[in-house]
C-alpha positions, 0 to 999 in steps of 0.5 A, spaced: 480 503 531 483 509 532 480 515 526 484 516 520 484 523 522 489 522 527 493 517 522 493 522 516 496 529 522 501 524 524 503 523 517 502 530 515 507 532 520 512 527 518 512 528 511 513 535 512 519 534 516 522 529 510 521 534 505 526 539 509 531 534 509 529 531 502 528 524 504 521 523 503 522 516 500 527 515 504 522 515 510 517 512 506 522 506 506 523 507 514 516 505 514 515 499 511 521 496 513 518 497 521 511 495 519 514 488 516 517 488 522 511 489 527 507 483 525 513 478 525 512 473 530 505 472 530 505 480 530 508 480 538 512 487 538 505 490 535 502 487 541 507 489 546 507 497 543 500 497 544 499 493 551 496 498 556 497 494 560 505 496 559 508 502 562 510 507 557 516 507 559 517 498 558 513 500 551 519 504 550 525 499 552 520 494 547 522 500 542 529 501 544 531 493 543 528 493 535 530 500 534 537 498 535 537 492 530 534 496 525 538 502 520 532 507 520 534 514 519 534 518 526 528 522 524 523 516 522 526 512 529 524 519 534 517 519 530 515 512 533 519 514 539 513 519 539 507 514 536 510 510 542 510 516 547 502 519 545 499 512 545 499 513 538 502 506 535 495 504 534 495 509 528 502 506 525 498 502 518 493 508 517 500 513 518 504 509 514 499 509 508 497 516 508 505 517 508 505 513 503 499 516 498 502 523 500 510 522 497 507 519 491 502 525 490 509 530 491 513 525 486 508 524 481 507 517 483 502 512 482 501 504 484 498 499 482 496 491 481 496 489 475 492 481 475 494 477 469 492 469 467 499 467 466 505 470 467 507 477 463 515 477 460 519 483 461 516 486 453 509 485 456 510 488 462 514 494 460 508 495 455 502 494 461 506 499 464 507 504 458 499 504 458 498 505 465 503 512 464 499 514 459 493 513 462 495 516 468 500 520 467 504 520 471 510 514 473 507 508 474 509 502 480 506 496 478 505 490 482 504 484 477 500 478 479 497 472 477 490 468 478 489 463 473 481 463 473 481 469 470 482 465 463 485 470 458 487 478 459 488 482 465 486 487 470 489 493 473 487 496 479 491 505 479 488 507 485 481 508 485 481 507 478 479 499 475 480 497 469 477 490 467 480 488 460 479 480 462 476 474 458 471 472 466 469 479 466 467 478 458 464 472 459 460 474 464 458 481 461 455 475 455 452 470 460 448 477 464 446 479 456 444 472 455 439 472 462 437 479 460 434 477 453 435 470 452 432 471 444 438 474 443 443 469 443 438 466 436 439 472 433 447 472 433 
């Protein structure tokens, strides 16, 4: 496991490039592309860009083959040159989310999950997202899922901060009131 240290430098030092060349979300989109692409086939091309028993040389031309079927930008594309070169490929999920946190702190942007019990029409979506914005303060990009066993309401997740706004959650705040103080439930 390589320490987020290392990945954060590395991340750091790419970020400072994108935004000499104004395309820090550019590059963050070269990073997710080449991410998908690291685990496809039961994740061979990491296994390969991380063989020591490979030379650094054959790690390269592995490198070279999947560079030349994707268009990333010519920074981004000499940055994992260099990841391959320092031995750094290990660090590339940790880069790729520490870039991604960092571009979205200097765009003003934050990301979040927001789990609900059946699926948000367009009206109710824009709405959780005008909230969340509010809240926040900043732009909002909203992952939108469903899981039924929530029953009723919804769950957003802003970065570290939870917001549990479910009929579970409630019930199950009930349930440990109930336990806590069982005469309760006679009184109400």
């Amino acid at each position: 496991m390589v320490s987020g240290s290392i990945a954060r430098r590395y991340a750091r030092a790419l970020l400072s490039i994108g935004q000499e060349n104004g395309k820090t979300d550019s590059f963050a989109g070269d990073l997710v592309t080449f991410a998908s692409v690291l685990d496809l086939g039961e994740g061979q091309l990491r296994g390969a860009l991380n063989n020591p028993g490979m030379s650094t040389v054959e790690r390269k031309a592995v490198l070279e083959q999947v560079l030349g079927k994707l268009s990333l930008d010519k920074d981004v594309a000499n940055f994992l040159r260099l990841l391959v070169d320092k031995n750094r490929m290990g660090a590339f999920d940790g880069i790729q989310q520490f870039y991604g946190d960092m571009a979205d702190a200097i765009a003003g942007r934050a990301r979040a999950v927001v789990t609900t019990a059946t699926k948000l029409d367009a009206s109710m979506k824009k709405t959780v997202q005008g909230a969340l914005e509010a809240s926040t303060g900043k732009t909002v990009e909203i992952d939108f899922q469903v899981d039924s066993g929530l029953i009723g309401g919804m769950v957003a997740q802003v970065g570290d901060i939870f917001y549990d706004a479910s009929v579970r959650a409630r019930l199950e705040e009930l349930q440990a009131a109930l336990i806590r103080n069982p005469g309760a439930a006679a009184e109400a």
